[in-house]
C-alpha positions as CSV (number, residue, x, y, z in Angstrom):
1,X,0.0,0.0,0.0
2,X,1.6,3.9,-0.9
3,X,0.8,6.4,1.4
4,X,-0.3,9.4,0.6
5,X,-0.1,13.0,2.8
6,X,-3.4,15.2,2.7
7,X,-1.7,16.8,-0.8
8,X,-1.9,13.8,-2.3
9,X,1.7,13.7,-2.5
10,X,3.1,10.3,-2.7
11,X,4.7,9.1,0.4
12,X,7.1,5.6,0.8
13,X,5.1,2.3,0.9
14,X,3.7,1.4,4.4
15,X,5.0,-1.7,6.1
16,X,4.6,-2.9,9.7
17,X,8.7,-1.9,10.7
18,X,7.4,0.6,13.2
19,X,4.7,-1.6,15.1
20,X,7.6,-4.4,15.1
21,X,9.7,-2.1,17.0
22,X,7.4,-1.2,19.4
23,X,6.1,-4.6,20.0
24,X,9.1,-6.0,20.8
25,X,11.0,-3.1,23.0
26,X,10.6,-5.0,25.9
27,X,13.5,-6.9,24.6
28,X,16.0,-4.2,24.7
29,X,14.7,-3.0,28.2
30,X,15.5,-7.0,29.2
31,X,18.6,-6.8,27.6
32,X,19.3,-3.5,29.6
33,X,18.5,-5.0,32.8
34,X,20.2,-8.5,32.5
35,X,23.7,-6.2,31.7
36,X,22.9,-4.2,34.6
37,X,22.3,-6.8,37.2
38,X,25.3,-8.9,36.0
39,X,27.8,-6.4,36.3
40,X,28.4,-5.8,32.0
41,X,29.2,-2.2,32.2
42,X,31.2,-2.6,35.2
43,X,33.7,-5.3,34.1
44,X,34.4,-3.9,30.8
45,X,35.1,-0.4,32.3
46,X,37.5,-2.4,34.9
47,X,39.1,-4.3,31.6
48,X,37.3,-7.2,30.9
49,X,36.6,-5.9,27.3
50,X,36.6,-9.1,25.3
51,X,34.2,-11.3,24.6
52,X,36.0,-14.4,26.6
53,X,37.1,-12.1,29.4
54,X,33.7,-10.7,29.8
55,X,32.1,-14.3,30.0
56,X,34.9,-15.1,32.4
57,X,34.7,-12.4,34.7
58,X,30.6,-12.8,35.3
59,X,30.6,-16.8,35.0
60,X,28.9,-16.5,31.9
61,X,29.4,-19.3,28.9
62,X,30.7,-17.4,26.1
63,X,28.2,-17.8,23.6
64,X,25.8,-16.9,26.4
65,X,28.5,-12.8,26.5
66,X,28.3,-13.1,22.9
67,X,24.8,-12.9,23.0
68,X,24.5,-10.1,25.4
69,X,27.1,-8.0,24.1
70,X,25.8,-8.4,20.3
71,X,22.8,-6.8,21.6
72,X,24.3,-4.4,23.5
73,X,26.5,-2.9,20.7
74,X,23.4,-2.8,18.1
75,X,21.7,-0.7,20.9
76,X,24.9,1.7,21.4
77,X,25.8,1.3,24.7
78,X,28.6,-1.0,23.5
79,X,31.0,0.6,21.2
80,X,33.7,-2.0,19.3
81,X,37.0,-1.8,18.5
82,X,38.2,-4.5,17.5
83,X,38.3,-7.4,19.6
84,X,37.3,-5.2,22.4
85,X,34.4,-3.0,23.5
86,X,33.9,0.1,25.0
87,X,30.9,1.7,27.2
88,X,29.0,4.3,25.4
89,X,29.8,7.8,27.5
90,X,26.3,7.5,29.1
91,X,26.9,4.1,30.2
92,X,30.0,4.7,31.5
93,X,29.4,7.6,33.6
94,X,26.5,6.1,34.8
95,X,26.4,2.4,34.8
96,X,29.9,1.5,36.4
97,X,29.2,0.5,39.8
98,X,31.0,2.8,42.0
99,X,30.9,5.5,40.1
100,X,29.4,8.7,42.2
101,X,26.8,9.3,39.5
102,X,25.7,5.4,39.3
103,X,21.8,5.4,38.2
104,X,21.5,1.7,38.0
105,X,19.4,0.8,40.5
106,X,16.9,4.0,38.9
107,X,16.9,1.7,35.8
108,X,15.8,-1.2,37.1
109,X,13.5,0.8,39.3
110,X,10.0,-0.1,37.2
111,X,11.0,-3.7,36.6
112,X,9.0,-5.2,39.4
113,X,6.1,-3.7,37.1
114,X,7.4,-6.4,34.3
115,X,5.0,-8.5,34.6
116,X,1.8,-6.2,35.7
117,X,2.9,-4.3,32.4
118,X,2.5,-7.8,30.5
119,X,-1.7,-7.5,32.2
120,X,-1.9,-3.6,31.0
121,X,-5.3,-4.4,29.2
122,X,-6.9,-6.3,32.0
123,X,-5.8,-3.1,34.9
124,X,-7.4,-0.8,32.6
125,X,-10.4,-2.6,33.1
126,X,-10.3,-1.9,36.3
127,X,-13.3,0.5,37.8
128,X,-12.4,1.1,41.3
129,X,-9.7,3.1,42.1
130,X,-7.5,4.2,44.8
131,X,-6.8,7.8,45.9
132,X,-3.5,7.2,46.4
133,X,-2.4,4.2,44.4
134,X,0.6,1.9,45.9
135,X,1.0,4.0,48.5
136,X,-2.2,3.4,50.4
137,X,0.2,-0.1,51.6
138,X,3.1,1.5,51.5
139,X,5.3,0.2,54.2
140,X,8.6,1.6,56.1
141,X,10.4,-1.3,53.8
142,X,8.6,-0.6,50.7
143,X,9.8,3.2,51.2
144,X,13.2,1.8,51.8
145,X,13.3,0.0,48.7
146,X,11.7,2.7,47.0
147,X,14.0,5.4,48.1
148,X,17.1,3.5,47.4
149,X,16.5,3.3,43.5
150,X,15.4,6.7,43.2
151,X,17.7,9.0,45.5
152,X,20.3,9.4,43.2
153,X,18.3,10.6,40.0
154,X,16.5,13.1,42.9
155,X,20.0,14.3,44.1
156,X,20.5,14.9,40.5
157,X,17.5,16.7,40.0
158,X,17.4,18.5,42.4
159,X,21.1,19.9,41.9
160,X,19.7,20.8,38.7
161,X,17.0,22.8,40.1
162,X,19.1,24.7,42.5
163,X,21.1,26.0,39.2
164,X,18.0,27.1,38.0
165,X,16.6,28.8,41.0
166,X,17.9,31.7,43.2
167,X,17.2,30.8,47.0
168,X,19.5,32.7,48.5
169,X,16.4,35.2,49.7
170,X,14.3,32.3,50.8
171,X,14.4,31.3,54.2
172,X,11.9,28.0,54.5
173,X,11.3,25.6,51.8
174,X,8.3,23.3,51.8
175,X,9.1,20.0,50.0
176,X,5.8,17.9,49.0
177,X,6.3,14.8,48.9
178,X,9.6,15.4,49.3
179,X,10.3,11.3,49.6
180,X,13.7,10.8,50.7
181,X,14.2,14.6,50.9
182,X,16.7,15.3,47.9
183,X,15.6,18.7,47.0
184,X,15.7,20.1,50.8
185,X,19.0,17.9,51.5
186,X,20.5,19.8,48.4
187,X,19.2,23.2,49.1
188,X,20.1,23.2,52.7
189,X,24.0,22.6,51.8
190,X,23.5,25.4,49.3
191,X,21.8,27.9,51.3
192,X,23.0,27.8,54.8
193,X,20.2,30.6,55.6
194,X,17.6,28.1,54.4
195,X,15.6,25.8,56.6
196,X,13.4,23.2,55.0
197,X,10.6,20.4,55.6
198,X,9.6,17.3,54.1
199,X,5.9,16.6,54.1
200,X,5.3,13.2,53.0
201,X,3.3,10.3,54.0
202,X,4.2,8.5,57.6
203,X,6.5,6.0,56.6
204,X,8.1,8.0,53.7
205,X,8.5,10.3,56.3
206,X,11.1,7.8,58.0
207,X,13.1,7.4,55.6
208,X,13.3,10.7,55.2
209,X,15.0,11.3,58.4
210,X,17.5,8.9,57.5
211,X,18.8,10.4,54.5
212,X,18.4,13.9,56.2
213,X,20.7,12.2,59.2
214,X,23.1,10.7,56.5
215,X,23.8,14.1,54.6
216,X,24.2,15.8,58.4
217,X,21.7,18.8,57.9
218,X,19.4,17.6,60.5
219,X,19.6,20.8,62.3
220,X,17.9,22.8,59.3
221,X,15.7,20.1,57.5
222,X,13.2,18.0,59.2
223,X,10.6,15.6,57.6
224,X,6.9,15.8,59.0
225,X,4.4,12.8,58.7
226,X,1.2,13.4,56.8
227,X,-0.7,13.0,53.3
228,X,-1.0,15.9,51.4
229,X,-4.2,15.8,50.2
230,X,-6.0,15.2,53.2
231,X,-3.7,17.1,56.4
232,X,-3.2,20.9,57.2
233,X,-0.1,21.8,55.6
234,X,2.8,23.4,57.8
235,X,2.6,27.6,57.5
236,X,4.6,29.8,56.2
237,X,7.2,28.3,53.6
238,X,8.1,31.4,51.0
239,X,8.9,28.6,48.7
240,X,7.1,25.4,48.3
241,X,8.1,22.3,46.1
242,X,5.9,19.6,44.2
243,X,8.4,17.4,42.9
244,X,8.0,14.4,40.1
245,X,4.6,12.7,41.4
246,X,2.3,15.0,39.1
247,X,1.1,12.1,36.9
248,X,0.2,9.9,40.3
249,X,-2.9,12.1,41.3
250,X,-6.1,13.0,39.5
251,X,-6.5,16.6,38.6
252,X,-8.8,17.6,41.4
253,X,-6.1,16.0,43.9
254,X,-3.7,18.4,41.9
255,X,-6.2,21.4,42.1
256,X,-6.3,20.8,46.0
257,X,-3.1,20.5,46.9
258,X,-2.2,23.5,44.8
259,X,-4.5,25.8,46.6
260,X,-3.5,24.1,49.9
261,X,-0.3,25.4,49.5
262,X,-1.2,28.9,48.4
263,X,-3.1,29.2,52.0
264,X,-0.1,27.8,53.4
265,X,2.8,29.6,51.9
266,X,3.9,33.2,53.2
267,X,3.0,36.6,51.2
268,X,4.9,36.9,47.9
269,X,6.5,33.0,48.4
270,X,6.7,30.8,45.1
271,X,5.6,27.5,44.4
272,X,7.6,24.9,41.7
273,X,5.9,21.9,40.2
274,X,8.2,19.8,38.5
275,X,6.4,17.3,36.9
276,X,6.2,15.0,34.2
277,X,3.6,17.2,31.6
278,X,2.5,16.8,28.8
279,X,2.1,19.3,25.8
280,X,-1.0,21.4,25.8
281,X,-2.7,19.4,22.7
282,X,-1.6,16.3,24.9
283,X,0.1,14.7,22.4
284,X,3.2,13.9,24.1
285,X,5.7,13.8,24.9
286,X,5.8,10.1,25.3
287,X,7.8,9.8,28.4
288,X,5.2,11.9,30.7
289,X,2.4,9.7,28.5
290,X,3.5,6.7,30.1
291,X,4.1,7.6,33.8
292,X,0.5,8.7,33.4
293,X,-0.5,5.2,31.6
294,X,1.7,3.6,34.5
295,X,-0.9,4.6,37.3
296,X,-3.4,1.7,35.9
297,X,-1.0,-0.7,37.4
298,X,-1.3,0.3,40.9
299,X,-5.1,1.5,40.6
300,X,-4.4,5.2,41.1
301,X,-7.1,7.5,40.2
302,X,-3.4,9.1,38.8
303,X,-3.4,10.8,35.1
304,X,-1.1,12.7,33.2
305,X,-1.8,16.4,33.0
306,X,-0.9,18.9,30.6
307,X,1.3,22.6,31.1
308,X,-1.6,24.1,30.4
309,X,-4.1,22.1,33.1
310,X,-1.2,23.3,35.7
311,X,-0.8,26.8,34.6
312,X,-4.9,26.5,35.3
313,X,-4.5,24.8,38.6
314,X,-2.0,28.2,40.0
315,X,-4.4,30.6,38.8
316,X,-7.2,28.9,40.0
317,X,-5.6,29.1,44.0
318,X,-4.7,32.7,43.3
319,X,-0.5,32.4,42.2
320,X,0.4,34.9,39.8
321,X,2.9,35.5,37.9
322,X,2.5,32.0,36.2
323,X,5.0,30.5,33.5
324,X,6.5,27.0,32.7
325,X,10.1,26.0,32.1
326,X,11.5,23.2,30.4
327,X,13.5,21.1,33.3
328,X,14.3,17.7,31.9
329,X,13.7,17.7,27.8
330,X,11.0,15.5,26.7
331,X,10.4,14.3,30.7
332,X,9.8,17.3,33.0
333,X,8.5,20.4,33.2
334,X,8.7,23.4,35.7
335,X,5.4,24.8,35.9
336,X,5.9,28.2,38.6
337,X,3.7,30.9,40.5
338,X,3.7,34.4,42.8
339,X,1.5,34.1,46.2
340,X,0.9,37.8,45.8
341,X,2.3,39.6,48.5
């Protein structure tokens, strides 16, 4: 069959290349995980860079390294030469055990959802639906676990916020679901002036103190137990943070905790949503799409929402001075108001 675009101009022959490679991504994400969890990128950046050294350094057979590493290279986070190969400069930085920027355990972070992923049509059958998702069970342990994969790729974010926002004037910061406290850990070393609190739910809350114990800024950030969609907020933050659990709450969840922090937050304070948005026709990107689509799995009433639904949400409570700013390309947005003063 030709294709043809609305001119009527003649377009390349459709085939079914594109649905193939979507169907079968899941075998590059298992390919991905199997070279993280036996240690690929780690021996080859500590010299075992051949195909028989790699197999003898993880107890692999070698047709069994051959495999892996074929794969590997075709995706581009093996480069050959020669006999030898060579992590990609992503991988390397980031998937080399030891290495102070190590994300691996954020990669493997959604696997346990493997298999609830492989059920996707039967969840989204599902009717009845939970406020809060997973984390109306959500244990001490489960936060634990939960907080170890994603502490790093918070540390990193929220380093990256601190770049782009001046708060050396700011004197408390409210973190919402502040989970293991990354944004306030980081902006307390910055800011000596600053005091901060993590608001989060009772056993999050926990863990929070631990990490807040671990960096030793316990004496300016604390972490208070509660859910923040249901309990009075502390007062008086002149800067409050929503950070990357946008698509985990339905928009009137969003609405309320937006104009709970509004009446919470001091005269002329600011509030940051970073979030994982969507475009305002809500057509992608793809990335915030799925975290959205992900909530079906744990029977969230959870969506994605668009820039323009938050910008809607601030002006609805009051904010001013509205605007959005790209944070992560393609993954998260920065979505900003004024609490007039």
């Amino acid at each position: 069959m030709i294709a043809a675009d609305i001119k009527g101009t003649a377009m390349k022959p459709l085939d079914t290349i594109r649905l193939q490679n979507i169907a079968l991504a899941y075998q590059q994400s298992a390919a991905l995980f199997a070279a993280i969890e036996l240690g690929v990128f780690t021996a080859i950046a500590r010299g075992a860079n051949t195909i028989p050294a790699i197999a003898a350094r993880l107890d692999l057979a070698p047709h069994q390294a051959d495999r892996l590493v074929t794969v590997l290279t075709a995706m581009e986070l093996l480069h050959k030469d020669g006999a030898a190969y060579v992590n990609a400069p992503d991988v390397e930085r980031f998937l080399v055990q030891g290495s102070e920027r190590y994300a691996g355990a954020w990669m493997l972070f959604t696997k346990p959802q493997w298999n609830d992923w492989g059920v996707l049509a039967d969840k989204l059958r599902v009717k009845a639906e939970k406020r809060l998702g997973m984390y109306e069970e959500f244990s001490v342990e489960d936060a634990r676990a939960y907080h170890a994969a994603t502490n790093s790729i918070g540390m990193g974010a929220a380093r990256r916020f601190l770049k782009q926002v001046d708060l050396s004037g700011s004197r408390l910061l409210l973190d919402l679901g502040g989970g293991s406290g990354a944004y306030s850990i980081e902006a307390a070393k910055a800011h000596p002036q600053l005091r901060a609190i993590v608001f989060d739910l009772p056993p999050v809350a926990v863990v929070a103190r631990e990490y807040i114990a671990r960096h030793g800024v316990g004496d300016r950030v604390s972490a208070v137990a509660g859910d923040f969609t249901a309990n009075d907020f502390p007062q008086g933050a002149d800067v409050v943070v929503m950070a990357s659990n946008l698509p985990q709450y339905s928009a009137e969840l969003i609405q309320l905790v937006v104009r709970k922090a509004f009446a919470a937050m001091a005269p002329g304070g600011q509030m940051h949503l970073v979030g994982e948005a969507l475009n305002d026709q809500r057509s992608g990107p793809l990335n915030p799409a799925l975290w959205g689509l992900a909530e079906a799995l744990s029977g969230s009433t959870g969506v994605a929402h668009s820039e323009a639904e938050c910008k809607a949400f601030f002006a609805k409570a009051g904010f001013v001075d509205i605007a959005v700013h790209e944070f992560v390309p393609g993954i998260l947005s920065r979505i900003t108001g004024r609490k007039p003063a």
